[in-house]
C-alpha distance (Angstrom), angle and dihedral (degrees) to the residues before:
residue distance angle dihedral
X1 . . .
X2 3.62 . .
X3 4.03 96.5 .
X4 3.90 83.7 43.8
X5 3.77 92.6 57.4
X6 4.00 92.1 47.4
X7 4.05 96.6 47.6
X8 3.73 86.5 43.0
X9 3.95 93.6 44.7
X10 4.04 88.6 46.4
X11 3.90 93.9 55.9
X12 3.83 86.8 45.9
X13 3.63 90.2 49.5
X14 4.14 90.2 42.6
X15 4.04 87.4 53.1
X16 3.20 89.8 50.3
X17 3.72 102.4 54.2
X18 3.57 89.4 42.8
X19 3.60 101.8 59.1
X20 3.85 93.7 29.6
X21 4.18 90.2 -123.5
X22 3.26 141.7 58.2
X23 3.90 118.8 -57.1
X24 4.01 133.6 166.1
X25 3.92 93.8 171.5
X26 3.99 116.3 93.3
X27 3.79 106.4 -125.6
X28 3.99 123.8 -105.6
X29 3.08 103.9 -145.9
X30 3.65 119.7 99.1
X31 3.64 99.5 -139.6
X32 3.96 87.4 43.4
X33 3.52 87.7 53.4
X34 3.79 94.7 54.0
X35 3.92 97.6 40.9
X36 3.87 82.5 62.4
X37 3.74 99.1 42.0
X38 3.88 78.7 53.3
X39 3.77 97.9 48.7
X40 3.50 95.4 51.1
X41 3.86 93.3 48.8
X42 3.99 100.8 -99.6
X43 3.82 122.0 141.1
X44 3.83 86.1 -130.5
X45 3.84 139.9 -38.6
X46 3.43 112.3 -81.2
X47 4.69 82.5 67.7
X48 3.82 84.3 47.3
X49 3.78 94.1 48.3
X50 4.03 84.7 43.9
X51 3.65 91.9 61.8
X52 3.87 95.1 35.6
X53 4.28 82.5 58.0
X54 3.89 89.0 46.4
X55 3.53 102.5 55.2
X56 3.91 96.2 35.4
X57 3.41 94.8 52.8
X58 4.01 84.7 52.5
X59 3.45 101.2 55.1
X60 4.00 84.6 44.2
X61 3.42 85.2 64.0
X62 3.62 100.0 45.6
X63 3.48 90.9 56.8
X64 3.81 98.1 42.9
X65 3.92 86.6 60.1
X66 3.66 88.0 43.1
X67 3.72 96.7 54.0
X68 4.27 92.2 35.2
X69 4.11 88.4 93.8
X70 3.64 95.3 50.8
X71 3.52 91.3 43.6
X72 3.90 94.2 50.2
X73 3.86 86.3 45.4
X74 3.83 95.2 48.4
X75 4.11 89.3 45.8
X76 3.74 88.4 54.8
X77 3.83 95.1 52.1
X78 3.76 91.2 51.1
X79 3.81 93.8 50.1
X80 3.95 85.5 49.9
X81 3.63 94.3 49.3
């Protein structure tokens, strides 16, 4: 999770500079895309958005298995209610 945090952090931190304020959404725009990619030592955006996907769908499954006892225990109520 720790690598996750930093890559995510960076490309925060990258949007950020870029736009001067703060930003969470990943640009549109092509040439946006690639000046970031760039920035944040990528060859181009489709290997940035590759490791953007990686680490996302990481922490999505962190917190899936995190959340899968509640869940279970929240199920059960509503079946016994």
């Amino acid at each position: 999770m720790g690598g996750a945090y930093r890559c995510l952090r960076r490309v925060g931190d990258g949007l950020h500079m870029r736009r001067d304020a703060q930003a969470h959404a990943l640009p549109e725009d092509p040439l946006e895309r690639a000046r970031i990619a760039v920035a944040l030592d990528y060859p181009e955006w489709p290997a940035l958005q590759a490791e953007l996907d990686r680490h996302r769908n990481r922490v999505a499954d962190e917190f899936a298995a995190l959340l899968a006892p509640r869940r279970a225990r929240v199920a059960a109520t509503d079946l016994s209610a």
